[in-house]
C-alpha positions in Angstrom: 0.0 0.0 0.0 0.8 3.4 -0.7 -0.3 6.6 1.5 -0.5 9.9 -0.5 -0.4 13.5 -0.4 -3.9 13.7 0.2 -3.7 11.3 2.8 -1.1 13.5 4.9 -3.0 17.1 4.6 -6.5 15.3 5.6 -4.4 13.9 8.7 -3.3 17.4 9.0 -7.0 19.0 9.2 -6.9 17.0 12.3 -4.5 19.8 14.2 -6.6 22.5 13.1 -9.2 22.5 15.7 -6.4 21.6 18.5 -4.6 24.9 17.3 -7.4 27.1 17.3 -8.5 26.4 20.3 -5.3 26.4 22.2 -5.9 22.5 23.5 -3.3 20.7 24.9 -2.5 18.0 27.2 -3.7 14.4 27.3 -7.3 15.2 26.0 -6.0 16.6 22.7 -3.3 14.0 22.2 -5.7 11.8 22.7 -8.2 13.8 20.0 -5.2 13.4 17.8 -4.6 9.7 17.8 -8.6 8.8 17.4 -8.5 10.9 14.4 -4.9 9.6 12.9 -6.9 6.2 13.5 -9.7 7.0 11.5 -8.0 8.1 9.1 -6.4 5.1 8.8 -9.5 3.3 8.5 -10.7 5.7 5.7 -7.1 4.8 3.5 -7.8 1.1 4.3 -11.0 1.1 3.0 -9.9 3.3 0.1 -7.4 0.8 -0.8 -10.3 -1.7 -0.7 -11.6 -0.2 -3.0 -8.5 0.6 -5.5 -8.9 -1.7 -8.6 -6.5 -4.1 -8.3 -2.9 -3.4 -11.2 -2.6 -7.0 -11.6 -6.0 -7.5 -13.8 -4.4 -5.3 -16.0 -3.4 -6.6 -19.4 -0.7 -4.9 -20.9 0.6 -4.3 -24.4 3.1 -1.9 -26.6 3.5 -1.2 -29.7 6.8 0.1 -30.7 8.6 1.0 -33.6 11.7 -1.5 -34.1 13.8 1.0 -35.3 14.5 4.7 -35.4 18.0 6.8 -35.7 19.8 9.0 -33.7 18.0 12.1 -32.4 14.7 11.4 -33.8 11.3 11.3 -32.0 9.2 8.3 -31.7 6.4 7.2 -30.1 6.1 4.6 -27.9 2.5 3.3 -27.4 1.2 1.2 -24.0 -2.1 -0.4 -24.5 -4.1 -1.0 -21.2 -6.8 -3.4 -20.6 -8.8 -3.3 -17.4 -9.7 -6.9 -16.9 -11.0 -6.5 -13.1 -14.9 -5.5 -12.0 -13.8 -1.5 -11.2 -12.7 1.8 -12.6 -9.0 1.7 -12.4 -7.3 5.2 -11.2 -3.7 5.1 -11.6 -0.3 6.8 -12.4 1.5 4.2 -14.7 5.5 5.2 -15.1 7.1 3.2 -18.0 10.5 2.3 -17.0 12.8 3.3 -19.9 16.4 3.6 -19.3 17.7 7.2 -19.4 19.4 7.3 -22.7 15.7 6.6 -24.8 15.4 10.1 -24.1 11.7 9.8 -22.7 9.9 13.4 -22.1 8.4 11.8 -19.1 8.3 8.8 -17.5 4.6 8.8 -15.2 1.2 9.7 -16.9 -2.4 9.8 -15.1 -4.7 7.1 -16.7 -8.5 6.2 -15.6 -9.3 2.4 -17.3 -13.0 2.0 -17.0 -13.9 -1.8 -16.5 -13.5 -4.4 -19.4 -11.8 -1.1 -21.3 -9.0 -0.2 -23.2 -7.2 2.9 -23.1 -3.5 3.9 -24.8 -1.1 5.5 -23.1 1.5 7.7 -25.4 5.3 8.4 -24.8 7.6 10.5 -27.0 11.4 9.1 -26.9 14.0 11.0 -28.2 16.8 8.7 -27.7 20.5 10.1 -27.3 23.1 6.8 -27.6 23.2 4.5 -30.5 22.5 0.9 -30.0 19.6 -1.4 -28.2 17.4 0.8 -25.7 15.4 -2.0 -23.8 12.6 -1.7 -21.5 11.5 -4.4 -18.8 8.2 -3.6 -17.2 6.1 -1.0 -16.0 5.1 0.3 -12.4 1.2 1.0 -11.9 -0.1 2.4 -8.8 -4.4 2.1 -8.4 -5.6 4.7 -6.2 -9.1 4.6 -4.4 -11.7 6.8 -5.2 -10.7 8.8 -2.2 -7.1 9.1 -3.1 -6.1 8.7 -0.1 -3.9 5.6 -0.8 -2.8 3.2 -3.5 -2.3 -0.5 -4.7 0.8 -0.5 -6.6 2.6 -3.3 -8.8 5.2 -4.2 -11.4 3.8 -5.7 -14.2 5.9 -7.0 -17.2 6.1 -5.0 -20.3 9.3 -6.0 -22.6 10.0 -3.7 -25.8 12.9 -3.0 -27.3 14.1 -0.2 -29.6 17.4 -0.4 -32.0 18.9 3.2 -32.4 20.6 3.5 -35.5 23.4 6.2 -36.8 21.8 9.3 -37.8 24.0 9.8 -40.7 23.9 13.9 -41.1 26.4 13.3 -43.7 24.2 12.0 -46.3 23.6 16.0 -46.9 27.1 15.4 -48.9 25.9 12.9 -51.1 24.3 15.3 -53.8 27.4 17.5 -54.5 30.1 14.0 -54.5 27.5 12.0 -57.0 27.9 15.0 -59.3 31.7 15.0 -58.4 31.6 11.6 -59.4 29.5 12.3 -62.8 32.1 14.6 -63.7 35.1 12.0 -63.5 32.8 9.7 -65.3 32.5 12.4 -68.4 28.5 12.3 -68.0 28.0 16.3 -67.1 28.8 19.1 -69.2 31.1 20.8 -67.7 34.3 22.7 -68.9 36.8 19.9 -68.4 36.0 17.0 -69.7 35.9 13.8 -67.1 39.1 12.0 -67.4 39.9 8.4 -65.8 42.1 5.2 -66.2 40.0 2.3 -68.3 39.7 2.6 -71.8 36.1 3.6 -72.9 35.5 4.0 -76.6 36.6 6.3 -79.5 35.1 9.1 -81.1 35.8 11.8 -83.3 37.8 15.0 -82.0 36.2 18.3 -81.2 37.4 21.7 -80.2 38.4 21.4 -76.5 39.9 17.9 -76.6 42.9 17.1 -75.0 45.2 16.1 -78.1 46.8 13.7 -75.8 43.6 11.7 -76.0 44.4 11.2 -79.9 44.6 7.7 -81.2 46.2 7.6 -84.5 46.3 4.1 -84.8 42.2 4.6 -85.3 42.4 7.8 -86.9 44.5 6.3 -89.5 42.0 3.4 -90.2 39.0 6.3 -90.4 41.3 8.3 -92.8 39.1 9.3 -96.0 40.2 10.9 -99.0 38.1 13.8 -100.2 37.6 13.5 -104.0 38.4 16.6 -106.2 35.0 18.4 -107.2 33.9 18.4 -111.0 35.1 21.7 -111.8 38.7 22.7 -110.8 38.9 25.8 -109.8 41.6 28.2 -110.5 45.1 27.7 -109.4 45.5 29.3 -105.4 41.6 28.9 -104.7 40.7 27.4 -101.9 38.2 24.3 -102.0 35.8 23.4 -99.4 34.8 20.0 -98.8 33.0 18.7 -96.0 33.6 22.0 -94.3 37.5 21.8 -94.6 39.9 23.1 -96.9 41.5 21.0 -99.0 43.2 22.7 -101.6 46.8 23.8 -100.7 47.2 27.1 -103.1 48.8 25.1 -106.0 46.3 23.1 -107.8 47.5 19.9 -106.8 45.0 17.1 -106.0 43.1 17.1 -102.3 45.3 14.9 -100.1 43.7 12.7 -97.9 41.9 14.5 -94.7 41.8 12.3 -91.7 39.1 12.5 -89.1 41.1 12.6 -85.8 39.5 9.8 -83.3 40.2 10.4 -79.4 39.9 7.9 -76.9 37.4 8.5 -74.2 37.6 7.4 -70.5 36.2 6.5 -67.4 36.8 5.8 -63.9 38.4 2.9 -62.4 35.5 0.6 -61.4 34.7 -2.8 -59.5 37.7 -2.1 -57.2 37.6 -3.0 -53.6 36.9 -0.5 -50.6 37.8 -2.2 -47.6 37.1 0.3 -44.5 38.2 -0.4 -40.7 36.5 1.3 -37.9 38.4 1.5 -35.0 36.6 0.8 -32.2 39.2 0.6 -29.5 39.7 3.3 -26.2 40.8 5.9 -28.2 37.8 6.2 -30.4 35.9 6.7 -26.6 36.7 10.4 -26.8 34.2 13.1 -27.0 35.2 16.0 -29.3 32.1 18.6 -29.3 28.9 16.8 -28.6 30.1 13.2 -30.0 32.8 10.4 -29.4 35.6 9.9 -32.1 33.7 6.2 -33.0 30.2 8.3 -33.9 32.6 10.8 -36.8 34.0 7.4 -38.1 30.8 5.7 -38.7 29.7 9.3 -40.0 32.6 9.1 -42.4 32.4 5.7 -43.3 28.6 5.5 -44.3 29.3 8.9 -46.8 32.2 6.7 -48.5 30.3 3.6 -48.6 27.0 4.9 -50.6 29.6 7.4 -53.0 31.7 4.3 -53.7 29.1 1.9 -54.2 27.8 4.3 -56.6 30.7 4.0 -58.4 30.8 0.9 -59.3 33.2 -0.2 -56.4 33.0 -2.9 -53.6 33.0 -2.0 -50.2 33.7 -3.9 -47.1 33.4 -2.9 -43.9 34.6 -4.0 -40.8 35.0 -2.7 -37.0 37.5 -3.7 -34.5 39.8 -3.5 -31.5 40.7 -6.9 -30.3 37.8 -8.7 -31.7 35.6 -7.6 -34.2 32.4 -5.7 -33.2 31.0 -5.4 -36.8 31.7 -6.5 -40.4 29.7 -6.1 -43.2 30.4 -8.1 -46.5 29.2 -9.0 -50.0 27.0 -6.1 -50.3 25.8 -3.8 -52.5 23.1 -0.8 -53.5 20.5 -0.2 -51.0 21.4 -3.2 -49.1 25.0 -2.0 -48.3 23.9 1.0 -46.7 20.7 -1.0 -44.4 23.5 -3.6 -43.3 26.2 -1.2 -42.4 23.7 1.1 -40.6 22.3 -2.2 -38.7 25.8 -3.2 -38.0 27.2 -0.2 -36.4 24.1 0.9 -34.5 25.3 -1.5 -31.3 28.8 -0.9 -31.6 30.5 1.3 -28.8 33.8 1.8 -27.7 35.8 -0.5 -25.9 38.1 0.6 -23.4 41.2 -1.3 -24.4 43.9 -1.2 -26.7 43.6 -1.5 -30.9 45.0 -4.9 -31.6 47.0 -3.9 -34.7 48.9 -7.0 -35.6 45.7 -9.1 -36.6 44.5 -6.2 -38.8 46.1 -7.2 -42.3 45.2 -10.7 -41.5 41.5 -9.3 -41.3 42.0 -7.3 -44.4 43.6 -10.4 -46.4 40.3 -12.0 -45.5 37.9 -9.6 -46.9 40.3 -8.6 -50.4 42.7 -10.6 -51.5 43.7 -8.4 -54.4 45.0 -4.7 -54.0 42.4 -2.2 -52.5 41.9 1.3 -50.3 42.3 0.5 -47.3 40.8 3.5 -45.0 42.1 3.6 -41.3 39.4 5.4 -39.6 41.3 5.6 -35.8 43.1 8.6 -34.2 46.4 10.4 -34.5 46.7 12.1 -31.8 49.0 10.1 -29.1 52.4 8.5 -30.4 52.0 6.2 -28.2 48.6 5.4 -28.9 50.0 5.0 -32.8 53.3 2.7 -32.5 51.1 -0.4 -33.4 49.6 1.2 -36.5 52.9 2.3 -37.4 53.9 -1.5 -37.2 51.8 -2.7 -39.3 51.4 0.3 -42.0 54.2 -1.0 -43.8 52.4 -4.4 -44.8 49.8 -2.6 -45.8 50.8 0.1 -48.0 52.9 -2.5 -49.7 50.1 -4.5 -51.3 47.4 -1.5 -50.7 47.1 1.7 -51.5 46.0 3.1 -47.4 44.2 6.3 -46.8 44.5 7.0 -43.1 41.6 9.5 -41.4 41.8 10.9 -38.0 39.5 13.6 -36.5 40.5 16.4 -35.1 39.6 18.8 -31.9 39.4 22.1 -33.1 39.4 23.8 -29.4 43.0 22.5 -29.4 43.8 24.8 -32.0 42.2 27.5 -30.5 43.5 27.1 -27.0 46.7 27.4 -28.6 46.4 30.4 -29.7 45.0 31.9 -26.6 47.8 33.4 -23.9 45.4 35.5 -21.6 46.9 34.6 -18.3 48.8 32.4 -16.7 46.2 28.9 -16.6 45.7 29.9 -20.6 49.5 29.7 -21.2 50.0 26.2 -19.5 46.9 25.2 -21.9 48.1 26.4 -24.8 51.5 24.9 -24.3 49.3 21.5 -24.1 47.5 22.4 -27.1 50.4 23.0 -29.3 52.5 19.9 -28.0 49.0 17.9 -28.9 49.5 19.5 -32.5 53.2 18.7 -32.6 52.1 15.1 -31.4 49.8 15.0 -34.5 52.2 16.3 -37.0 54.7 14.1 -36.5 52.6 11.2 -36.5 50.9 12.7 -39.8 54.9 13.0 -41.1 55.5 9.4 -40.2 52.5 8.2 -41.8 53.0 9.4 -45.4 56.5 8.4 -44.7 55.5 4.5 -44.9 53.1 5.5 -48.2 50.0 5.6 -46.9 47.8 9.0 -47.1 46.2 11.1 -44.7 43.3 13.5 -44.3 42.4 15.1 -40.7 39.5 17.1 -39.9 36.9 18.0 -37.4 33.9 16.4 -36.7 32.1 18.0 -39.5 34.7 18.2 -41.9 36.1 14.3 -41.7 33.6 12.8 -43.9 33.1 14.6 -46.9 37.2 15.2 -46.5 37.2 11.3 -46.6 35.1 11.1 -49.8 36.8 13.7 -51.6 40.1 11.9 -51.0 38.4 8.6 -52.3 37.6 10.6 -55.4 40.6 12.2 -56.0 42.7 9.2 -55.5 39.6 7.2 -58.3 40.4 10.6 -60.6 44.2 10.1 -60.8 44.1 6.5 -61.8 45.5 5.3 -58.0 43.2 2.8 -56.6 
């Protein structure tokens, strides 16, 4: 049983009459207890008469998914089963981090009724937000006390990535249509497979001639009917073919260029560190939440472009991988895989990394880092192992970066924002050097902050598809 507020300012109204009239002694302590007893009474029968929680059937309906930062509602469907008007505050017991506006809500359930009871959840982590049960507590028609019980209510709610990136994925697909040759535009798309001849026009790159076919295509233009006079030019098929002297029109050419396109069916293969060091929050996010940011952008621009991608996240055992997919599909799986995968706090198991890599491309891919560089120390075992890989891959490493560090090094107010600034620029120093040592062993890097990283990512993935490199 539970007493109420009510129940404590009725038992109140019992000192009134003692205060006014200036009673004391036995007689009013006496006054006092007969009333706290019938008060008592008057809960107990109120409780009586409390519909009882356990008669209540409960369902939810829920959706199973929704991403990060979105509102959804989450539905409770309540059936009074018992013989009375149930009265009752029912408080669904979702964990913090589903981001629930409230947790308790007033609900009257008349008898053999159903009514629905309506939270909005904003959830604020990634991953599986569960909920157990719910508490209801039955008040009497007085409300002066309450039944109250924990019925079982499972439901369960996936949080996916929110991917804010995707608002880069218009401007890189027409990147992309330009290295493919498919938008008008002032330079012409270039790339690195052989794509089919045709003839030259103003504006061509005369690099692009293939006189091998031009040759074949050669034509002679025949003289016309009439000769004209000695130094007069002729015109045939809108070119001049006379050369001032009268002699017969040599043979005219049509010049045939080769045409190109990008690289395609080559293999993407994208690690996610998932280790301590992706644990740290830079503005509102951890480092993990800017990876998978970064990695989802590359993953639809690359499918797009005719390439494989394969995913996979890791620290000392793998938290996610995502193979053999492609289109729509490749974006649902990697979404699904990453949504439950957090940061571990222990060290990045580097040495087992290009035996993971071996098993998800055997031939020569991009191979994108996504981990941090900013702690030598934290970096010695990628270092280890970057030589392997940039010898049979071409390795695109991406870090993101704080950019309060950079501004705390410039600030030297007093004293406390000198010691801070020293910190910030030996953090900066930290990263250069490791960015140094890095394109020392062949691999690439690209650094940014949190809202930078991703299309930085993609536009490196481009570039390196433009020039021919992957």
């Amino acid at each position: 049983m539970a007493l109420t507020g009510r129940f404590a300012l009725v038992v109140g109204l019992g000192l009134v009459p003692l205060v006014v009239l200036g009673r004391t002694g036995v007689w009013a302590w006496g006054v006092l207890a007969v009333w706290v007893v019938l008060c008592a009474i008057l809960a107990g029968i109120d409780v009586g008469l409390a519909a009882r929680p356990r008669m209540l059937a409960v369902s939810r309906e829920l959706p199973a998914r929704v991403r990060l930062g979105e509102q959804v509602s989450a539905t409770l469907l309540l059936t009074n089963l018992g013989q009375r008007m149930l009265r009752a505050t029912v408080r669904d017991a979702w964990q913090p981090s589903a981001g629930a506006a409230t947790t308790r809500q007033r609900v009257r359930v008349p008898r053999g009724e159903r009514r629905a009871v309506t939270l909005a959840l904003t959830p604020t982590r990634r991953g599986e937000r569960v909920v157990e049960q719910i508490t209801v507590r039955s008040f009497g028609p007085l409300g002066l006390a309450a039944r109250q019980a924990v019925l079982a209510a499972p439901g369960r709610l996936r949080v996916l990535p929110p991917f804010l990136s995707r608002k880069h994925v218009p401007s890189r697909l027409a990147r992309l249509r330009e290295l493919d040759g498919r938008t008008a535009v002032m330079i012409r798309g270039q790339g690195t497979e052989f794509d089919s001849l045709r003839e030259y026009v103003r504006g061509d790159d005369v690099r692009s001639i293939d006189w091998r076919a031009t040759a074949r295509r050669a034509t002679v233009i025949a003289p016309p009917a009439s000769a004209p006079a000695p130094g007069q030019a002729r015109q045939v098929g809108g070119r001049t073919a006379d050369d001032g002297t009268g002699a017969p029109a040599r043979p005219m050419p049509e010049l045939m260029v080769r045409t190109w396109r990008p690289e395609r069916d080559r293999r993407i293969v994208i690690v996610v560190d998932s280790s301590r060091t992706s644990a740290a929050r830079i503005g509102d996010e951890p480092r993990l939440d800017t990876a998978i940011e970064a990695s989802l952008l590359l993953s639809v621009i690359a499918d797009r472009a005719g390439d494989r991608v394969e995913l996979l996240a890791y620290d000392r055992r793998v938290r996610a991988r995502v193979h053999g997919a492609s289109g729509a599909e490749l974006l649902a799986r990697e979404v699904e895989a990453l949504a439950s995968v957090h940061p571990e706090l222990i060290e990045m198991g580097w040495p087992a990394v290009p035996g993971l890599i071996r098993q998800l491309s055997a031939q020569r891919s991009l191979v994108v880092l996504l981990t941090s560089l900013d702690s030598i120390g934290a970096a010695r075992g990628m270092l280890a192992v970057l030589g392997q890989l940039t010898a049979k891959h071409t390795v695109l490493v991406a870090s993101v970066t704080d950019p309060t560090v950079a501004t705390a090094a410039t600030a030297l107010g007093d004293r406390a924002e000198v010691y801070r600034a020293a910190a910030a620029e030996r953090a900066l120093l930290d990263t250069a050097r490791l960015t140094e040592a890095v394109r020392g062993l062949g691999a690439h890097v690209v650094t940014g902050t949190p809202e930078e990283l991703p299309p930085a990512v993609t536009d490196a993935y481009l570039a390196l598809k433009a020039q021919g490199r992957l």
